[in-house]
N, C-alpha and C positions, 0 to 999 in steps of 0.2 A: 673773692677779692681780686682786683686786677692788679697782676705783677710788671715790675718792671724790666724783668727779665723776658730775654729771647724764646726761653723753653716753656711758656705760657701763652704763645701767642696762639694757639690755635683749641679749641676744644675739646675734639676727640681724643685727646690725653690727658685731658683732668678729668680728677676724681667724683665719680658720679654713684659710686657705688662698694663701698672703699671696703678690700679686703683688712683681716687681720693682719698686721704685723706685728713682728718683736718687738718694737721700740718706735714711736714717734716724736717723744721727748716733746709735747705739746707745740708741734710743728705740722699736726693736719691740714692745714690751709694752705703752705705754702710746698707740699710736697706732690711730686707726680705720683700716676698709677703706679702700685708697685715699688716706689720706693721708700726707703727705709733710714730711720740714723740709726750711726753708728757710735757718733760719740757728739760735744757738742759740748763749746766754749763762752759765759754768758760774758758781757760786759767787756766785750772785747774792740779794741779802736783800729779802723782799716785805714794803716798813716797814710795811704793815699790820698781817703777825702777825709780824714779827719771826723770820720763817722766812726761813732761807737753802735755795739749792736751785737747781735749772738749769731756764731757761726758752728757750720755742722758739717759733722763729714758724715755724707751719706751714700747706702752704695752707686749713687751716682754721678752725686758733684760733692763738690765743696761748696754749702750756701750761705750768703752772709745776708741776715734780717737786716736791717734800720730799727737801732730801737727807738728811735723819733718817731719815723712815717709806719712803721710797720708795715713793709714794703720788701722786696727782694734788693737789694743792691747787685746791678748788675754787671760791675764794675771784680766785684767781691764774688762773685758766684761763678765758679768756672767747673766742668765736667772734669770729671779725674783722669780720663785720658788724652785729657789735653793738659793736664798739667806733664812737663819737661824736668823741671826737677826740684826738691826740696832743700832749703837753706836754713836749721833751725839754729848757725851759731852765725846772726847776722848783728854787723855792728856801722851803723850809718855814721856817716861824716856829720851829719846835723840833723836835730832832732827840731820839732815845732816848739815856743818856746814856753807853751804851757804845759810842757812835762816837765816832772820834778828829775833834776838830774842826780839828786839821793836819791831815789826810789825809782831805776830805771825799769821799763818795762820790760818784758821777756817777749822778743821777737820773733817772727819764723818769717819767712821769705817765701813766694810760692811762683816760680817762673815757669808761663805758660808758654806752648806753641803756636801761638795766636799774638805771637806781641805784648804778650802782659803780665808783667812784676808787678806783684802786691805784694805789701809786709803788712802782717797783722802783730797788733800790740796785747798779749794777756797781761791779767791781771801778775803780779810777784807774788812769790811765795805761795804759789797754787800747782797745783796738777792739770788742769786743763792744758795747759799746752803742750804740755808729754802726752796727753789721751788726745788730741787732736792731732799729734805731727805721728806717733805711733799708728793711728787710723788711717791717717794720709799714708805713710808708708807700707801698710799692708795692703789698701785696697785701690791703690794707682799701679801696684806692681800684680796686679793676681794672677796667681799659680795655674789657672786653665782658661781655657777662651769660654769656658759657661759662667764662669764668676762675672762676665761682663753684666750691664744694665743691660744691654739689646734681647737677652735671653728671659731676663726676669715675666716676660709679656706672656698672656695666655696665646699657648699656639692657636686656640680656636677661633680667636680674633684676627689672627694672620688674614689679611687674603692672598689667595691661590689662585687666582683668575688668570696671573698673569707670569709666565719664569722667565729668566733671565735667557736661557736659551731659545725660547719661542722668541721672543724678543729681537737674539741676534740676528734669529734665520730671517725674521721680518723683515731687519735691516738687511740681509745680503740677497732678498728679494726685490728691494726697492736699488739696490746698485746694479742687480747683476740681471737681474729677469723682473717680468709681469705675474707671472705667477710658476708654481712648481708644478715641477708632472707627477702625477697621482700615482705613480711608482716608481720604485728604482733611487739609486741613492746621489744622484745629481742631476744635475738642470743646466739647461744651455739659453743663451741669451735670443733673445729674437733674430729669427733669421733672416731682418729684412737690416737688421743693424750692419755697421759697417768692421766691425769686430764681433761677427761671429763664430761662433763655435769655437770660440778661443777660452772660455774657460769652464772649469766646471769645479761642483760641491761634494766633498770627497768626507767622510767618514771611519777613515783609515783610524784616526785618533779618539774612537766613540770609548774606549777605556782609559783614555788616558798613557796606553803604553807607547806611543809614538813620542810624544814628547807631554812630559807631565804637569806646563806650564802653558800648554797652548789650550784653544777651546776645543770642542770634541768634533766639531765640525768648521771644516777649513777648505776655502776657495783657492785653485790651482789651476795650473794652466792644463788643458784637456790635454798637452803630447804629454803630461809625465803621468805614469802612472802609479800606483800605489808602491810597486817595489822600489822605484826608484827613488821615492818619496822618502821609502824607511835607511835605502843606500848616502843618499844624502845628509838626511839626519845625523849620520856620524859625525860630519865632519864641521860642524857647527856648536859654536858652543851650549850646552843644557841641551843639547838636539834640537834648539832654536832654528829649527832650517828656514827659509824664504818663503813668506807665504801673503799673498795679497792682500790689503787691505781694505785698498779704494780703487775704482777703476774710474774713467771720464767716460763718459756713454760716447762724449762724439768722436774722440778721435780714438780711445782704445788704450791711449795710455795708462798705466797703473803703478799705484805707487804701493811699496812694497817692504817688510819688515822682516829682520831674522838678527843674528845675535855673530859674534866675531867667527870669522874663519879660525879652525884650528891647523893654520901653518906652519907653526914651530918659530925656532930659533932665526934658523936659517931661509925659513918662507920659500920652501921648496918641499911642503907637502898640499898634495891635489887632490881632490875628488871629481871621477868623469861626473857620479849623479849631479853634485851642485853644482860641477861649470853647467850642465843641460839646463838644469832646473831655472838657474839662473840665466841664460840667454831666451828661455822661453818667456819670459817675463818680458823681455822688447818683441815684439811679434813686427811683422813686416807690413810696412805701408803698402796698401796697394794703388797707391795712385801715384803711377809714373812723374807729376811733377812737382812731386814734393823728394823731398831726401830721406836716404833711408832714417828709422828713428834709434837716436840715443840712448843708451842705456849710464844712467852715472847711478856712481857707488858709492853712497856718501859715509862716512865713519865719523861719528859726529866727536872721537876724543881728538885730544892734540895729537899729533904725529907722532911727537916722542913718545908719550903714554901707550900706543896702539905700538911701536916696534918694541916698549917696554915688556909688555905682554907678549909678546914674542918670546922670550926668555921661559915664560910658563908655558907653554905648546898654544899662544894665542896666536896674535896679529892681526893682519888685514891681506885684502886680495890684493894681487897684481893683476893692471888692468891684461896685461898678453895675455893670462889665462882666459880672459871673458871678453868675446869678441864685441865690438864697436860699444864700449863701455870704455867711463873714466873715473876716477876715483879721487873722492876731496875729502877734506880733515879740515871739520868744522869749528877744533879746539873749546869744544866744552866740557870743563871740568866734571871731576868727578865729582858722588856722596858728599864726602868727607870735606870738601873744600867749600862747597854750596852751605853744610849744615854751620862750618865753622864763618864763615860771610854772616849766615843772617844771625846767629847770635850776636858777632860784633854789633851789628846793627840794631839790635833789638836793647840791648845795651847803652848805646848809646843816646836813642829815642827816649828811652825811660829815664833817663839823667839828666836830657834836656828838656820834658816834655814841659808845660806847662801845669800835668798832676804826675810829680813824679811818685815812686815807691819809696820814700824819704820822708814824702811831706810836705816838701818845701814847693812854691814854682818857682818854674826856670823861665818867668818873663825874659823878654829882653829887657836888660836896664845894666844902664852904666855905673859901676860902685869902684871908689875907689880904694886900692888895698896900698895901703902902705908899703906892707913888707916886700911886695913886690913890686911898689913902685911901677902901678900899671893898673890897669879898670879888666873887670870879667864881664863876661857875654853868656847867659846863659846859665853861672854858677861856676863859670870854669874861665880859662884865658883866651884871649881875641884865639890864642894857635889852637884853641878846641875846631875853634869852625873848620882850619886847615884839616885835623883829624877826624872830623866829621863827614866833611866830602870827601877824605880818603878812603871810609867806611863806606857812606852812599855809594861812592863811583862804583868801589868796587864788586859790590851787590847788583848795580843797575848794567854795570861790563858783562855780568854772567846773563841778565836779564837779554840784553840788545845780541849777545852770542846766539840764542836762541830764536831772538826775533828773526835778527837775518838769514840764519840758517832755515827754520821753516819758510822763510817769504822768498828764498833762493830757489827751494826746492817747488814750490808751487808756482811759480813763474816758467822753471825747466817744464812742468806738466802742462800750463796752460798755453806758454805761446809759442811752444816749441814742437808741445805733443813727443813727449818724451818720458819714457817710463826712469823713475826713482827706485833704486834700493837704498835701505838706512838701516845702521846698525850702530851700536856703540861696543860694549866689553860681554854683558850679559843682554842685551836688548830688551830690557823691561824698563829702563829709568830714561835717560837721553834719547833712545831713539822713539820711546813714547810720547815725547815731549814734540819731540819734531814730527810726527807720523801724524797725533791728535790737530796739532797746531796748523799743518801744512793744509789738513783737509777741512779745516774748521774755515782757510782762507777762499780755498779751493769751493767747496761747497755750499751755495746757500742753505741750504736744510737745515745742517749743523748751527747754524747763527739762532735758530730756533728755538724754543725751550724743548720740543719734542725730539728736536736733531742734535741738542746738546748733548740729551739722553741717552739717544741711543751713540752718537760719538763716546762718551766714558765707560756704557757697557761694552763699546766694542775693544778699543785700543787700549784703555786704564784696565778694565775688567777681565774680561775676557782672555786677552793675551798675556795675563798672569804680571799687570805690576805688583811688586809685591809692598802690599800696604798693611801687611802687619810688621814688615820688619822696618821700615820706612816710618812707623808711629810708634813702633816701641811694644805692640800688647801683642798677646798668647795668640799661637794656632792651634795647629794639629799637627802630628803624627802621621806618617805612611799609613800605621796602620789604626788610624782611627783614631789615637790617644791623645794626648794635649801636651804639650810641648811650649814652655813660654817663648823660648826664641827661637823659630826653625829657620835654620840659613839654608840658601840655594843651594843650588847646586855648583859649584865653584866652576870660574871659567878657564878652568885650566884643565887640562888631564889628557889621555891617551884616546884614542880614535875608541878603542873599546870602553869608555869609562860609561858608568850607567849613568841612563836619564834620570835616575831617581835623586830625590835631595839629599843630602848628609845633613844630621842635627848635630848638634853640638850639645856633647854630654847625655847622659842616661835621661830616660826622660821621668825618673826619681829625683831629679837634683833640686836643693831647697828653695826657697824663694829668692833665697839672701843670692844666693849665685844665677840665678836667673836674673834678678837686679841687676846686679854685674855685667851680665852679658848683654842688656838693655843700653848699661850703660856703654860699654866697650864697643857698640854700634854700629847699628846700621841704618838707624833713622838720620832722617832727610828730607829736608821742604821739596822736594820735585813736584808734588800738586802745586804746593803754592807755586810755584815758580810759571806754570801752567799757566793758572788763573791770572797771576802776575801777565803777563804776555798777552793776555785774551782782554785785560782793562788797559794794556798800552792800547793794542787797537781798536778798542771802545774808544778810547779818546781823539783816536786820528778819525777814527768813522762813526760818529755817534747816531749815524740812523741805519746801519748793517746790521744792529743786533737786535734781534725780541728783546732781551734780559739785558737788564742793568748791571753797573757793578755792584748793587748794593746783595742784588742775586749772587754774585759769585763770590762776595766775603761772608751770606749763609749760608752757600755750600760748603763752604771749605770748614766753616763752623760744625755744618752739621758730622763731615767725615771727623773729623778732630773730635766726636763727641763719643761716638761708637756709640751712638742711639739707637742705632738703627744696624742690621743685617749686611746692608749692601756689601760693605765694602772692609768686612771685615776678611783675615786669612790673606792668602797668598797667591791665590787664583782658582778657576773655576773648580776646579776637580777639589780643593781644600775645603770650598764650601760648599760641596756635595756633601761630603763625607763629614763634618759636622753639623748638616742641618740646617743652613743657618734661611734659607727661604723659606722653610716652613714654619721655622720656630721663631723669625724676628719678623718685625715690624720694616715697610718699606720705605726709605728716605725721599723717594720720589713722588710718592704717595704724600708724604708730610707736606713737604713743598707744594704739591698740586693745590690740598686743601687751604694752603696759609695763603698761596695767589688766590681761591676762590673766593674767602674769608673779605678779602680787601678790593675784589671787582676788579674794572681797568685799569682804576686809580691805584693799586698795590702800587709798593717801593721795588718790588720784582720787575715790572712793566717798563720799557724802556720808551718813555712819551714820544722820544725822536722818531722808532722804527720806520721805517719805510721801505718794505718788502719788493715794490715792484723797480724802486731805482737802484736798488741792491739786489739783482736776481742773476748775477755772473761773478767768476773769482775776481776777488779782491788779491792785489799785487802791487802793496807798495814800495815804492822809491827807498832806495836804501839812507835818503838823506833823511828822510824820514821818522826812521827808526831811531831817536833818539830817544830813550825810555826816560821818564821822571816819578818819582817815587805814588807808588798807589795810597791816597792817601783815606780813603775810607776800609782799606785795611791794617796799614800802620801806622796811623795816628790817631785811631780810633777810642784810643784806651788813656794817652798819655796829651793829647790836643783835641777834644770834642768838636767844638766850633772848626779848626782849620780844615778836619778831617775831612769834613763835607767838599773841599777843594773851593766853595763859593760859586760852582757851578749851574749851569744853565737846568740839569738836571733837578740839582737841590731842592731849587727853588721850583720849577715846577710839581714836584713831589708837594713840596709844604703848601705851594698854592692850591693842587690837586684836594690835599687833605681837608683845608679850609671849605674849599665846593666842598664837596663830599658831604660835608657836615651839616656847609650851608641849604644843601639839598636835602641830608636826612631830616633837619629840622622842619625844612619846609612840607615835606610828605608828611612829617605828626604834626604838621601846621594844618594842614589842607584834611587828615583824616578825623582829627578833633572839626575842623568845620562842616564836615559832611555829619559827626552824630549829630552836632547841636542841630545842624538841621532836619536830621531827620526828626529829631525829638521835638523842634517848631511844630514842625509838618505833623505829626501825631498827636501833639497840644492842640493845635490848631482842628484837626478833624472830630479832638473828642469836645474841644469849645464847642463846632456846629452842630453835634451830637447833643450833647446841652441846650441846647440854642431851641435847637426842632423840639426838644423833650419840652422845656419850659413853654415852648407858646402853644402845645398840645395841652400841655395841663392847665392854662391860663385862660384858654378856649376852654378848655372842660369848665373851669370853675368858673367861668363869664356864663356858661351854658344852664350850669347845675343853679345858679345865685338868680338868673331871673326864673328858674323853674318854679326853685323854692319863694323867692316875692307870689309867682303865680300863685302857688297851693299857698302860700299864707292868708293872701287877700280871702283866697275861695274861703278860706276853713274858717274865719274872721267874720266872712261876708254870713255865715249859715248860725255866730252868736255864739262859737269860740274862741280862745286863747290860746295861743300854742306858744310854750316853751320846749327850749332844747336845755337839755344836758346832759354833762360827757361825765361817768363817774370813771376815776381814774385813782387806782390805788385806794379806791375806799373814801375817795373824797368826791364828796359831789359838787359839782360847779354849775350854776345854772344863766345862762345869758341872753341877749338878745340874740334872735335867729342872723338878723340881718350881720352882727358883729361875727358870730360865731360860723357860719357860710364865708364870711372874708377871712378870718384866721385857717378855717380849714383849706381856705384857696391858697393863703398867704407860709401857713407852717404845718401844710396836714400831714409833712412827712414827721416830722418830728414825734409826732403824736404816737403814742403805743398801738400800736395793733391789735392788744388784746383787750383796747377800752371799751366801757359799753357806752352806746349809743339810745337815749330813751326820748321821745318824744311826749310829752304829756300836752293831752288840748280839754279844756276846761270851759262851760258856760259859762256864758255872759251873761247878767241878769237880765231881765226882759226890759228894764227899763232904761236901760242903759245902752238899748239897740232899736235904732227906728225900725219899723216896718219893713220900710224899703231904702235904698241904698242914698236915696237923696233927700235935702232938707226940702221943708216947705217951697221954697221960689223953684227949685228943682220938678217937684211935683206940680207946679201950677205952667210950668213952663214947657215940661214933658209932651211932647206931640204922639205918645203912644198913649198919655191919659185917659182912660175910660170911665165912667160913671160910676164904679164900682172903685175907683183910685189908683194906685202902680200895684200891677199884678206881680211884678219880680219878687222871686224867679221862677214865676209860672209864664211867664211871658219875656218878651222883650226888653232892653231897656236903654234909653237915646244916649244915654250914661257911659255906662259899659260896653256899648255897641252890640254885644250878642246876647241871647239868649242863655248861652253854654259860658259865658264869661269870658271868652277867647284862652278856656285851659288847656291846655295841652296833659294828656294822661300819662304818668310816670306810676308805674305800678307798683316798680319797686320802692318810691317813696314810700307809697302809701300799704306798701306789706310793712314796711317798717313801721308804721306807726300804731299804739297800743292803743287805743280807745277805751276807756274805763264807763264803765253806767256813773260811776260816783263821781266822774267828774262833771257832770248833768245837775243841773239842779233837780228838783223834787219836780214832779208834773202839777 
């Protein structure tokens, strides 16, 4: 059956061969490999669209049927790890008006991190809603990172072809070199480049004990060497020390990531390794008529927040300590501020959408209310809209902070040739955000679908954002164990504090307080806010990119889903240590197959691209950057038609899909016409086949009919009679020869095979036979007449022409024929 839902669109995860489970609750068809329900509510209405229909907690999603279309509602069906949080005492301002308000229904509330509030209606005075909000509750919160869906997969289906670390080094082969040297544990850049031997690939971190959040291999400048690598470490927060990112092949500039100086209070503690470490990262121009190159230190909190952290042994650098460097404060908020922004927002979209979680729409229309002696806009008052764009701006403020900030930083690299540092508090959120962003402007490859990829395994992945604590689900333990919330390592502490993480609480403690600590938080849209950023400038550049936006609200879908492996745990060394590339299924893999599934014409495909006018950084204008709300990801759910924006895109897409069709039709146009003709063409060859057979046989029996006149005459001409007949089943039929020679021409196939065939020839009386073959005037006329009278057939005769009768001898007639004595008269 075809679903309506997103996690159906592709094949190789539907069921082809369906193991047992526990329970299906007669839900086989609409469920993936592998998964299972749990519990499941029938006759239940989604007040959103006013669909009734049966919903199930499964350990994957939450899926809600159509009991009309028998269909997935996909509206209704959201993955448990994207659900944010549970509302089961919800009581709506207004109900639709065909519910009985004696007999109210029993509500739950399910608010997603994707923009989407649904309430569902059960049945009163039932259990179902306790066994569905009780199932929700268990298994959105689960007690270990193997309880996830990404795990439930046969590892033998994994493939291994490919790791995440071959991967990276590929990418730090394509920035830094042409290929690696066949030994030894780093590589230097071509020596005809103009920044050579300036950096190299170091292995210091191959266990993770350098710093436990970075990747195991990390590019650095050739002067620092290992020790000073580990000396520096100290003084950075997480031992987040400085380490390169991305470099510009032409000029050498490189931009560069690590996490806050530990300065103290009074920002008058130093490290000789990081000033080194850090001035090695501006390397020296050598060409006398240019200036020497910049180094800026960007810290992407507000000023006050970075000397706040001062108070805990943080802060930031002073430029005196790091020569020809300068240092700016980008003021982007924290976590906490970003997470409590887009709920407002999300809030407020589902109240005005046009399907709210209510019930009701929030057209525009003007009604008037009495008691307030005023008209509402949307369900609410003209001063909603006021509060509305208070809400927007201030979502789209933290948006355009980050625009400007990465399009500053990648302008300093491009037209300045100026190496960047970035960092924020722990440098895994904000300064990831601008490090991905800046190189995503900087780099064509990145704009890619293959350079997308390898950009979030390097900067999101790799350098350890942490996205399990940022989504809310379980990792792992130091030491291999499961842990629901493992927090970082704090950015505060003493130059000795270790690199290792601290958890919070035994890692025995129950669900109910793992819940808790989910909730007490540290999740945070920073992907989205990314992605966000990545569809402004889709929209200022709509032919810079492979990928569409409609790509990057599946991605963010599929991370939100914990489908998949990737991107689950805290960074790379967490998902060593539990597994997760060999045991989960790859997200990027999924994606490939769902673009091949749909050809060119996919909704992935960005119809505008244009790679060769777009093959240098992009650096736009800061007047520019005025962001306006993404709306194929937040209006998706609550405004279907707007969401699409009415764009040039859109409509390309749906006119794409129409071709598409109009062309698949036309190839089982064209392939039905090629059978029927071949099936002409083969009709046709066995008609001429026919054709030759009948005028073979037609000539035989024209051939066989005067044979037989011949021998009848002869056998007629000597004063017998010959009959034919054919005894067939015991029935004898006897006919004229002449009739019975055109029937066997005409239907001899018909005839049985096994009939007999007898001929009988019987005298003629003698009287009843002249002489000779002619009457009197014959014989008187005859010029072979002799005196003795007509000697035939001892002789001649003018009659017949020949002697012999002009017979032609057929032997096998005449083996078939029986001659009897008795049918002779008497002598």
């Amino acid at each position: 059956m075809e679903s309506s839902g997103s996690w159906d669109a592709i094949v190789w995860n539907q069921i082809e061969d369906p193991r047992s489970r526990r329970s299906t609750q007669g839900m086989e068809e609409y469920l993936l490999e592998d998964e299972e329900v749990h519990a499941q509510g029938h006759g239940v209405n989604l007040l959103n669209t006013d669909e009734a229909g049966i919903v199930s907690v499964t350990n994957f999603r939450l899926l809600f049927v159509s009991q009309a279309t028998k269909s997935i509602v996909e509206l209704g069906t959201i993955p448990l790890t994207t659900i944010e949080k549970l509302n089961d005492d919800v009581k709506l301002q207004s109900l639709p008006h065909k519910y009985d308000k004696n007999q109210p229904r029993e509500l739950l509330q399910v608010i997603g991190k994707d923009m989407r509030v649904i309430v569902f209606a059960f049945r009163p005075r039932t259990k179902q809603k306790n066994e569905v909000f009780d199932a929700l509750r268990r298994y959105t919160k689960p007690a270990n990172l193997w309880e996830l869906y990404a795990f439930s997969c046969d590892p033998s289906t994994v493939d291994k072809t490919s790791s995440p670390k071959s991967r990276l080094l590929k990418e730090y082969e394509r920035l830094f070199s042409k290929q690696f040297p066949k030994s030894g544990s780093g590589f230097e850049v071509e020596k005809d480049s103009m920044h050579k031997n300036l950096w190299r690939l170091t292995t210091v971190n191959s266990s993770y004990s350098l710093c436990s959040t970075y990747p195991s291999q990390l590019i650095v400048p050739k002067s620092i060497s290992d020790e000073d690598l580990w000396l520096a470490s100290t003084f950075r927060a997480g031992r987040r020390l400085p380490i390169i990112s991305w470099c510009d092949p032409g000029s050498g500039a490189v931009l560069a990531r690590s996490s806050q100086p530990l300065v103290g209070l009074m920002m008058n503690f130093r490290n000789n390794a990081d000033e080194k470490l850090v001035s090695a990262l501006c390397p020296q121009i050598f060409d006398p008529k240019k200036p020497p190159r910049k180094l800026y230190i960007v810290d992407a909190r507000p000023r006050a927040n970075a000397l706040a952290n001062g108070a805990k042994g943080g802060g930031s650098e002073s430029s005196s300590n790091y020569p020809k460097s300068e240092v700016l404060f980008l003021g982007i908020q924290n976590i906490h501020t970003m997470r409590d922004s887009l709920s407002r927002l999300r809030d407020y979209v589902d109240a005005h959408g046009s399907i709210s979680s209510n019930g009701t729409s929030s057209a525009v229309s003007l009604v008037g209310d009495r008691r307030n002696r005023g008209s509402t806009w949307g369900g609410g008052s003209l001063n909603s809209m006021t509060q509305f764009s208070s809400m927007l701006g201030e979502w789209l403020n933290h948006i355009q902070n980050i625009l400007v900030g990465a399009s500053w930083i990648a302008a300093q690299i491009a037209q300045e040739s100026a190496s960047v540092l970035v960092h924020c508090s722990d440098g895994w959120d904000r300064t990831t955000q601008l490090i991905a962003l800046a190189c995503l402007l900087l780099d064509p490859y990145y704009r890619t679908f293959d350079g997308f990829q390898a950009l979030v395994e390097k900067d999101w992945l790799a350098f350890g954002h942490p996205f399990a604590e940022r989504m809310g689900i379980p990792t792992v333990t130091e030491n291999g164990g499961s842990q629901y919330e493992l927090l970082r390592q704090p950015s505060v502490g003493n130059l000795s504090s270790s690199p290792s993480r601290t958890s919070l609480g035994s890692s025995g403690s129950s669900s109910n307080t793992s819940a808790q600590s989910q909730t007490s938080n540290n999740s945070s849209p920073i992907l989205l806010q990314w992605l966000d950023c990545i569809a402004q400038l889709l929209r200022l550049y709509p032919s810079a990119f492979e990928f569409s936006s409609k790509f990057l609200a599946d991605f963010m879908d599929c991370v939100f889903s914990c489908r998949f492996g990737n991107f689950l745990c805290n960074s790379e060394r967490e998902r060593e240590q539990s597994g997760v590339t060999s045991s989960c299924h790859c997200m990027w893999t999924y994606l490939a197959d769902l673009r091949a599934s749909g050809g060119s014409y996919h909704e992935h495909f960005n119809p505008f691209y244009d790679a060769a006018s777009y093959d240098a950084p992009l650096v736009p204008p800061a007047a520019a950057l005025a962001p306006t709300l993404w709306p194929q990801f937040y209006l998706r759910w609550t405004c279907p038609p707007e969401s699409q924006g009415g764009g040039l895109e859109s409509h390309w897409h749906s006119m794409s899909k129409k071709y598409a069709a109009s062309i698949k039709a036309k190839e089982i146009a064209e392939s039905r016409s090629r059978d029927i003709k071949m099936r002409m063409e083969s009709m046709l060859a066995d008609l001429q086949r026919e054709r030759r057979a009948s005028s073979s046989a037609l000539a035989m029996a024209q051939k066989a009919r005067r044979e037989n006149a011949a021998i009848k005459r002869a056998i007629q001409s000597i004063g017998c009679e010959v009959n034919f007949s054919i005894n067939e089943n015991q029935v004898d039929r006897t006919e004229e020869m002449s009739y019975s020679f055109r029937r066997e021409a005409d239907a001899g196939s018909q005839q049985d095979d096994n009939a007999d065939l007898s001929v009988s020839i019987s005298a003629i009386e003698d009287g009843l036979v002249s002489d000779t073959p002619s009457d009197q005037v014959c014989e008187s006329l005859c010029p072979l007449r002799t005196r003795e009278g007509c000697r035939w057939p001892h002789a001649a005769c003018a009659q017949l022409g020949s002697q012999f009768v002009g017979l032609k001898a057929n032997f096998d007639a005449f083996d078939r024929l029986s001659i009897e004595d008795c049918y002779f008269g008497p002598e």
